[in-house]
C-alpha positions in Angstrom: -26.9 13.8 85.1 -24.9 13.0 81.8 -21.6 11.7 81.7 -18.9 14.3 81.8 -16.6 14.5 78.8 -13.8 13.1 81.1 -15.3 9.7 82.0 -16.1 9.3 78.1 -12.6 9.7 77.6 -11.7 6.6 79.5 -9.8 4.2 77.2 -11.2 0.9 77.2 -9.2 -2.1 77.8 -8.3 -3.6 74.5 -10.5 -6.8 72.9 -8.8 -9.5 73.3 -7.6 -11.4 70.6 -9.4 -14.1 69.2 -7.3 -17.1 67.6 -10.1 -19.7 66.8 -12.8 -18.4 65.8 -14.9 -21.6 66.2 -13.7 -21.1 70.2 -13.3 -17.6 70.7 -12.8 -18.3 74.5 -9.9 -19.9 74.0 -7.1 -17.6 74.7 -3.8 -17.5 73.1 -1.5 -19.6 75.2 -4.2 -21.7 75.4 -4.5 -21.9 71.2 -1.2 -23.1 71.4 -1.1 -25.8 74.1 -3.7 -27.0 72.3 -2.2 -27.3 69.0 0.9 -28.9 71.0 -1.4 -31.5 72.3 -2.6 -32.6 69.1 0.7 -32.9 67.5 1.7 -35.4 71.1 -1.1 -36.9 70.7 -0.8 -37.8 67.1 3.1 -38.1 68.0 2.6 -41.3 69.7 1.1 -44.1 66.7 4.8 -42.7 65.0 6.1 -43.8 68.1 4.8 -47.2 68.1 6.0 -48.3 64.8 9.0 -46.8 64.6 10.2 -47.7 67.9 9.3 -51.3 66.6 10.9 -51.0 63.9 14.6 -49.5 65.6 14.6 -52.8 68.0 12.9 -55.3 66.2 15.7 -57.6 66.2 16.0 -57.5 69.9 12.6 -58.1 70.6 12.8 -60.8 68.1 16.0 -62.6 69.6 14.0 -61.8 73.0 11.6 -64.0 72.2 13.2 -66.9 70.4 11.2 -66.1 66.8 12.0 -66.6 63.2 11.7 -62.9 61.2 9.0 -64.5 59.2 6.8 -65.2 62.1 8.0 -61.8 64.1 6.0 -60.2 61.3 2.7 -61.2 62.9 3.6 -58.6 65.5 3.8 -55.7 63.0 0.6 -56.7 60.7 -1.7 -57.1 64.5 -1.0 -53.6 64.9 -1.8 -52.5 61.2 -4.7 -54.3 61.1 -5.7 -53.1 64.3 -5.0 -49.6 63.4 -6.5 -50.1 59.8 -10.1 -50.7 62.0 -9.4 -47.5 64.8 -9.2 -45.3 61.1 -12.1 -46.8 59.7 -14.4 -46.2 62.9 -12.9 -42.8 64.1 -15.5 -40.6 61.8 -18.2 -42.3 63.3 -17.1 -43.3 66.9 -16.0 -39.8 66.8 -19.5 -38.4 65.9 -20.8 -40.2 68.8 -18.8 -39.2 71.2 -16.4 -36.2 70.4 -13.2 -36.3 69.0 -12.3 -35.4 72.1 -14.0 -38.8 74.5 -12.4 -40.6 71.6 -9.0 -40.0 72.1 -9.1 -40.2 76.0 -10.5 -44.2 75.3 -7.8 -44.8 72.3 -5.2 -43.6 74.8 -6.4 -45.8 77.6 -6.3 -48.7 75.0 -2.9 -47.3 73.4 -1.6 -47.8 77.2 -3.0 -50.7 78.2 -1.7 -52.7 74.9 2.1 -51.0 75.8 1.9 -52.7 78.5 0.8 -55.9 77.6 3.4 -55.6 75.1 6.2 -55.3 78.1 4.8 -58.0 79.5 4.7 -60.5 76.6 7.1 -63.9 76.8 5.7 -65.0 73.6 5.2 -64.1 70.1 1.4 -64.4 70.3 0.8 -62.4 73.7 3.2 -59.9 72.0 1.2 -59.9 68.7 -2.6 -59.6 71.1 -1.2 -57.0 73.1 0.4 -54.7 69.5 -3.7 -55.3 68.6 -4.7 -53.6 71.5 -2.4 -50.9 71.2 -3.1 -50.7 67.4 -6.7 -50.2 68.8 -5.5 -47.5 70.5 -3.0 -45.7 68.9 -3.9 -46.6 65.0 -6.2 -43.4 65.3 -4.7 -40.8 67.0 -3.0 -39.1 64.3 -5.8 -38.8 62.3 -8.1 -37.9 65.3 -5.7 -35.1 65.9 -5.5 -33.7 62.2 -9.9 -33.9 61.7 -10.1 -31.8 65.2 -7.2 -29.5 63.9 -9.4 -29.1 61.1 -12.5 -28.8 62.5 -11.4 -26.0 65.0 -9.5 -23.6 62.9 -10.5 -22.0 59.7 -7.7 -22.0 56.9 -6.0 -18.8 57.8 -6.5 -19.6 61.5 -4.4 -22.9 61.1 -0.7 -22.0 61.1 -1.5 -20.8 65.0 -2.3 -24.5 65.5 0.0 -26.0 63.0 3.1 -24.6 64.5 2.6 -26.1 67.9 1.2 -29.1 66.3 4.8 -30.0 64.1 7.1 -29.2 66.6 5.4 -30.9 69.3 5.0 -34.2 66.7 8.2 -34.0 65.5 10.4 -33.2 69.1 8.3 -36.2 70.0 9.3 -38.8 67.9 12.7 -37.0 67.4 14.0 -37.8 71.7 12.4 -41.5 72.1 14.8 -43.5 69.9 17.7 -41.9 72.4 15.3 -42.6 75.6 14.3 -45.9 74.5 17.9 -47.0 73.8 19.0 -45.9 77.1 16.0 -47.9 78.7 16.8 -50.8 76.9 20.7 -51.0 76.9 19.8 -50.7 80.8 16.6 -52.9 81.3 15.7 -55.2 78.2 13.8 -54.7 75.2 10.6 -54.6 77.2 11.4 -50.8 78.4 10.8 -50.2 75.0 6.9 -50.5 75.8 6.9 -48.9 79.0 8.4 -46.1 77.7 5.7 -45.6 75.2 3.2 -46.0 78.1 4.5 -43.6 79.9 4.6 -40.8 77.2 0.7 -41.5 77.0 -0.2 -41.7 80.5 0.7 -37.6 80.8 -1.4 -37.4 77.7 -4.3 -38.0 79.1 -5.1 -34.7 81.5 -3.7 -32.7 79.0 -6.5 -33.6 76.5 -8.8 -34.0 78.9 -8.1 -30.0 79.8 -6.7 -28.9 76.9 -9.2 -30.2 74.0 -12.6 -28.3 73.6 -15.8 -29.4 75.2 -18.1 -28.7 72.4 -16.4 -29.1 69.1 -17.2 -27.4 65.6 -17.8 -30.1 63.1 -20.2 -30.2 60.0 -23.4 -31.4 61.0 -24.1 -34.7 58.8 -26.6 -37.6 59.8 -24.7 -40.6 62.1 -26.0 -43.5 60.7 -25.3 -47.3 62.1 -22.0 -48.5 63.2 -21.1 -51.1 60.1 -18.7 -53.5 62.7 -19.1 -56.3 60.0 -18.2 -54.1 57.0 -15.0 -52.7 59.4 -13.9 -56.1 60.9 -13.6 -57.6 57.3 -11.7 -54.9 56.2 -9.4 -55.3 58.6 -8.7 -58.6 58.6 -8.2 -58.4 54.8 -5.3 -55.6 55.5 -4.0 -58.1 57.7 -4.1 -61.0 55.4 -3.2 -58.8 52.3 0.1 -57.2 53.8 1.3 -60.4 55.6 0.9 -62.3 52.4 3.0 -59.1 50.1 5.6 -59.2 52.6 6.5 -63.2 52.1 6.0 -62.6 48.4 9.8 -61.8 47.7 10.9 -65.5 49.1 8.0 -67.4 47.7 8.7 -71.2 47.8 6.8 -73.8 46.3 6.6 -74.9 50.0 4.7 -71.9 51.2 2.9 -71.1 47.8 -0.6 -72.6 48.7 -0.7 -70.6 52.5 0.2 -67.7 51.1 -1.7 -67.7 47.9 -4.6 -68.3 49.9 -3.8 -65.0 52.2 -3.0 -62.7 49.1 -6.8 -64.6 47.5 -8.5 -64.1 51.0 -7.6 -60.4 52.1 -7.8 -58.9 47.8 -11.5 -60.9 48.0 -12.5 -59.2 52.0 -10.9 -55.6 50.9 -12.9 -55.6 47.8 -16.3 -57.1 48.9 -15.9 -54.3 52.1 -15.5 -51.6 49.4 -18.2 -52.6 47.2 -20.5 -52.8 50.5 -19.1 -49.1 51.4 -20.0 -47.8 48.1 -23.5 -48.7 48.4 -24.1 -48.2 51.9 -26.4 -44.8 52.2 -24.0 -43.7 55.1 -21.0 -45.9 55.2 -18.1 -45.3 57.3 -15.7 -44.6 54.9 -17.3 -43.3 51.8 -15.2 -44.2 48.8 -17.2 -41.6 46.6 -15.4 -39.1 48.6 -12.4 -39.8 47.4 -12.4 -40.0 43.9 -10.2 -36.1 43.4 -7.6 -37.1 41.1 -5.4 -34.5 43.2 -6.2 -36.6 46.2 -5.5 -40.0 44.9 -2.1 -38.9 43.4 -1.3 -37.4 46.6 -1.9 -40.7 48.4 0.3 -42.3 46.2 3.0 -40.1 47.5 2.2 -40.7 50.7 1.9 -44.3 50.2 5.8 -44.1 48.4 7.2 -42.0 51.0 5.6 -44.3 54.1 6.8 -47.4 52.2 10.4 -46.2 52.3 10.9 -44.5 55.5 9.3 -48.1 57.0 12.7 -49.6 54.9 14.7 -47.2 56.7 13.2 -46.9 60.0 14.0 -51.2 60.6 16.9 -51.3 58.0 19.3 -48.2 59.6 19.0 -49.5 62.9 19.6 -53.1 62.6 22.8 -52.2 60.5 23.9 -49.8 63.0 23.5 -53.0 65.8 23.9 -55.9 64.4 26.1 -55.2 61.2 28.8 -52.3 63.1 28.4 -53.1 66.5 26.8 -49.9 68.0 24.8 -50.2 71.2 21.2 -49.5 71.6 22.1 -46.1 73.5 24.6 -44.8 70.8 21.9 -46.3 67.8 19.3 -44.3 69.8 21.0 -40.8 70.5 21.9 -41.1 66.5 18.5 -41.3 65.3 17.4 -38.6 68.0 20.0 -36.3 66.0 17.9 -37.2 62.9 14.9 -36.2 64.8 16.1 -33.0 65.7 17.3 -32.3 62.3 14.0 -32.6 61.5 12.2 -30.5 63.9 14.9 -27.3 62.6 13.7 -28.4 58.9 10.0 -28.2 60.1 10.6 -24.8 61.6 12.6 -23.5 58.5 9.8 -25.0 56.1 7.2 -22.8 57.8 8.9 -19.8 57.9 9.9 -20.5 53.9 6.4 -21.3 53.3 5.0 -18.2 51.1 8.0 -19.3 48.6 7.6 -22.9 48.9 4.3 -23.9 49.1 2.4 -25.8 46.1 5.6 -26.1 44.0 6.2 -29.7 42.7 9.7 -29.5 42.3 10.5 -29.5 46.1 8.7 -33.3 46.6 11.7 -34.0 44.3 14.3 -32.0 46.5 13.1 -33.9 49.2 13.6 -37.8 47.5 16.8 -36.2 46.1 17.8 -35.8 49.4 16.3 -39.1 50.8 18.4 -41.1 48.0 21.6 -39.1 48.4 21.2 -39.9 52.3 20.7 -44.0 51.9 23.5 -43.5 49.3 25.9 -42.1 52.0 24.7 -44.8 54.1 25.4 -47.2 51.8 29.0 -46.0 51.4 29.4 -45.8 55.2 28.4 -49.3 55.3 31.7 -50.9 55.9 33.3 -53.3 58.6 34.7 -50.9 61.3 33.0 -47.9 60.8 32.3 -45.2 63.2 29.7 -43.2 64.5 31.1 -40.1 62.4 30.6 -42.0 58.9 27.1 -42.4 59.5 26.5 -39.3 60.9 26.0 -37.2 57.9 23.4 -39.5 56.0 21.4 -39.8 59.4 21.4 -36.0 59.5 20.2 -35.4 56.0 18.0 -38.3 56.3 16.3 -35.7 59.0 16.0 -32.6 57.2 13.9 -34.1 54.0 10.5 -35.4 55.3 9.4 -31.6 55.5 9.8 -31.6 51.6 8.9 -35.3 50.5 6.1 -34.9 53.2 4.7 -32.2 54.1 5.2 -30.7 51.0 2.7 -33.3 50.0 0.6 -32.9 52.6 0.0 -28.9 51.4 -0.7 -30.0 48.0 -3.2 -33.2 48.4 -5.6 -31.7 50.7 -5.9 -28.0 49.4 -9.3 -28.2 47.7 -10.9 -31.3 49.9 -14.1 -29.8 51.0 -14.3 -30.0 54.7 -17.2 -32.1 55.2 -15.1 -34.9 53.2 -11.8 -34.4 55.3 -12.4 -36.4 57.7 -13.2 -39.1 55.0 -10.2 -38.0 53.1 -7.5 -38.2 56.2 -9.1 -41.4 57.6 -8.2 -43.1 54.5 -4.8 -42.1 54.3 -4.0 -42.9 57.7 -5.1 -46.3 56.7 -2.8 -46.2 53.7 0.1 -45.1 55.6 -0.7 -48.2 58.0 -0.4 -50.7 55.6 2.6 -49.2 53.5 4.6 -48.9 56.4 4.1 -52.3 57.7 5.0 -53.8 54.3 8.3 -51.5 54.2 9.1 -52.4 57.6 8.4 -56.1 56.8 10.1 -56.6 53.1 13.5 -54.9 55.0 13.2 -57.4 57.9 13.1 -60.6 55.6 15.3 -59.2 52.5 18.4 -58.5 55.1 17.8 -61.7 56.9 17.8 -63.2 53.7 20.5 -60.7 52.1 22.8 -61.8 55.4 22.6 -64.8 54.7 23.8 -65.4 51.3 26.3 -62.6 51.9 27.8 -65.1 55.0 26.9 -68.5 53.2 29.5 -66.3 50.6 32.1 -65.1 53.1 32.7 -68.1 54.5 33.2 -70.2 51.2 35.8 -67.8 50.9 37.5 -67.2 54.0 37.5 -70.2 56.0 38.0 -69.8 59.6 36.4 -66.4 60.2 35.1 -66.3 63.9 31.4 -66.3 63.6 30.5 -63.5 65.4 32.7 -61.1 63.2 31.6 -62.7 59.8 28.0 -61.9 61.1 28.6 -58.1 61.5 30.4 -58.2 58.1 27.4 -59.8 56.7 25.1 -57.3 57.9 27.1 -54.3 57.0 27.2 -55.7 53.3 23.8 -56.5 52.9 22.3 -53.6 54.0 25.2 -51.5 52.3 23.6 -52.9 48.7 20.1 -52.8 50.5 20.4 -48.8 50.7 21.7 -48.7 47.6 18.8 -50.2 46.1 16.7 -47.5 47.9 19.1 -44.2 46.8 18.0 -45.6 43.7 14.3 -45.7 44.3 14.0 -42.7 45.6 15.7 -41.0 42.7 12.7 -42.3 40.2 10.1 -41.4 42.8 12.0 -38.1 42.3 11.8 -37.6 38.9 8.3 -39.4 38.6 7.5 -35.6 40.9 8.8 -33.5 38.8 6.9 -35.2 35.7 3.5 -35.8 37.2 1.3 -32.6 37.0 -1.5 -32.8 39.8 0.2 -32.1 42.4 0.8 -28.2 41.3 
């Protein structure tokens, strides 16, 4: 008996939508915790160096250690992270993107805490290597499986959870980790890192997809030689670039023979790259002209915000007398600043996107923010002065980053992505340790001659106070120097004609 004309008539229940196309069984909340994931996950290598960077001089007074040696402890983790980004494509195509970041967060974890329980500078400097290890490749992980999973129009469904989880992240642990370590000790600093990980892991273990969507290419044989030398080389090259401001004919021959050593090991690693049949990191990949000036970008802004990220903090302790809580709830206003700008940059996208002259904005901004710093920088000043520069400071990374980050990767094919992103990762690694590291030597340095000064002129200032005033000063021309800097990078945007 045929259907009657009423049961034909039922309505069907609507399809339901499909978000990812590459996992159609995903469903939407799901979509969205997932792109929330990746931006935690890729959240937590920002963590690590900036939170290093914001108490450096504790942990450096914690453990008895000159700033030239404490600088082991930030080039163990770059070199360490330098090797995670230069094995992720292939580790990754072994495993899953998806096994590799559940074993980079167990190593992540295990090296914070080896890091809180360091009482010297070379268990503190093996333990940043093991969290390097870990955490060195998460961010790029993240942003290759973002990719992967989501075709280009399918991406701002992942790319919204994805920025404000990243950016909420690293915008609330300077305030946490304050309070821990005004409380506890500079080693709280580490747990607390551990502990935003340890959650991690479920999440991505739920969260990320079993099977993945990646171009199929031939895996061919893990090159640990080729990656071990490169590393070492970063480490050798960037410890020897960050002493090269104070050379002395004392410590010419060690550190020529660094500089000599890691130039020789990055270039012979390279060459052996280029004419390996399936290397690791392919550096025929990577010759777009748009790609390389983007990475120069990238490499400019990373070097300054590592200036900042040690610089603003240490003035803020050591040079006005803030404690950690109040130097940590400021930055965390920063932070926030930054998530609104992130939100604001999206939604402004369809006018903003691909246009030069907002990388420019954004260093405009930068320099006009270390210039009200530098102003603020004077004996006796409060919270309030600061304030403003630490909230501009927030808003411009969406425009002198990820501004760039629209415009660099447009066109890259996306069987070279991974290639592509792997590499600047590694980039950022190294430029951020050698900002991080020029600021901690040029203001110890800078303080110095600014005290050796003060007290030629003064006499019988109580040491304690001509040491804040010393600080302030120094880093007051310090950021000045930097307003400036970033006004050239600045106009060296708005001249340059890739990036369009």
């Amino acid at each position: 008996m045929p259907p009657s004309n009423d049961a034909l008539s039922v309505p069907l229940p609507p399809a339901r939508a499909v978000l990812l196309s590459a996992h159609p069984d995903f469903r939407p909340l799901r979509v969205y915790a997932f792109g929330a994931t990746l931006g935690l996950v890729a959240g937590l290598d920002f963590v690590a160096t900036i939170l290093i960077a914001m108490a450096g001089v504790q942990v450096q007074q914690g453990l008895g250690v000159a700033p030239q040696d404490f600088l082991w402890a930030l080039t163990a983790y770059a070199a360490a992270a330098v090797m995670a980004n230069l094995v992720l494509v292939r580790v990754a195509g072994h495993l899953s993107y998806r096994r590799f970041t559940l074993i980079a967060l167990l190593l992540f974890i295990a090296g914070a805490l080896g890091c809180a329980a360091a009482d010297s500078l070379p268990a503190l400097a093996a333990a940043r290597t093991v969290q390097g290890l870990g955490g060195g490749g998460l961010f790029a992980a993240s942003r290759i499986l973002a990719q992967y999973a989501s075709r280009p129009q399918e991406r701002i469904s992942l790319f919204w959870g994805f920025g404000l989880a990243n950016f909420a992240l690293v915008a609330i642990t300077p305030w946490l980790a304050g309070v821990l370590m005004a409380a506890h000790g500079w080693h709280t600093m580490f747990l607390l890192q551990a502990g935003l990980a340890l959650p991690l892991l479920p999440l991505v273990a739920w969260l990320y997809p079993k099977v993945e969507a990646r171009p199929h290419a031939p895996i061919g044989k893990l090159d640990w030689a080729g990656v071990f030398a490169f590393a070492v080389g970063a480490l050798l090259l960037v410890h020897a670039l960050e002493h090269l401001r104070y050379l002395s004919l004392a410590e010419l021959p060690v550190l020529a023979a660094y500089f000599c050593a890691g130039a020789v090991l990055l270039m012979v690693v390279m060459r052996r790259f280029h004419r390996h049949p399936d290397p690791w990191l392919d550096p025929r990949r990577l010759a777009s002209r748009r790609y390389l000036v983007g990475l120069a970008f990238y490499a400019l802004f990373y070097l300054v915000s590592g200036s900042w990220n040690f610089l603003v903090p240490a003035f803020l302790s050591e040079g006005l007398g803030f404690g950690l809580q109040t130097v940590g709830g400021l930055l965390s206003l920063g932070g926030l600043v930054s998530v609104l700008a992130v939100i604001v940059f999206h939604l402004a996208l369809p006018k903003i996107m691909r246009k030069r002259r907002y990388i420019a904005l954004g260093y405009i901004g930068l320099g006009s923010a270390f210039l009200l710093m530098a102003l603020a920088a004077q004996p006796g000043a409060g919270p309030l002065a600061v304030l403003p520069a630490i909230l501009l400071q927030g808003a411009m990374p969406a425009l002198a980053l990820l501004q760039v980050a629209l415009m660099t990767f447009v066109d890259m094919p996306t069987e070279d992505f991974a290639h592509a992103y792997a590499f600047k990762s590694i980039v950022r690694e190294i430029v951020n340790a050698l900002g991080t590291g020029l600021a901690v030597l040029q203001l110890h340095h800078a303080t110095a001659a600014v005290k050796l000064e003060l007290s030629a002129a003064s006499g019988g200032v109580a040491e304690g106070l001509l040491q804040h005033t010393a600080v302030t000063l120094a880093a007051g021309d310090m950021l000045a120097w930097l307003a400036g800097a970033c006004v050239l990078i600045a106009a060296l945007a708005v001249a340059q004609r890739t990036l369009k």
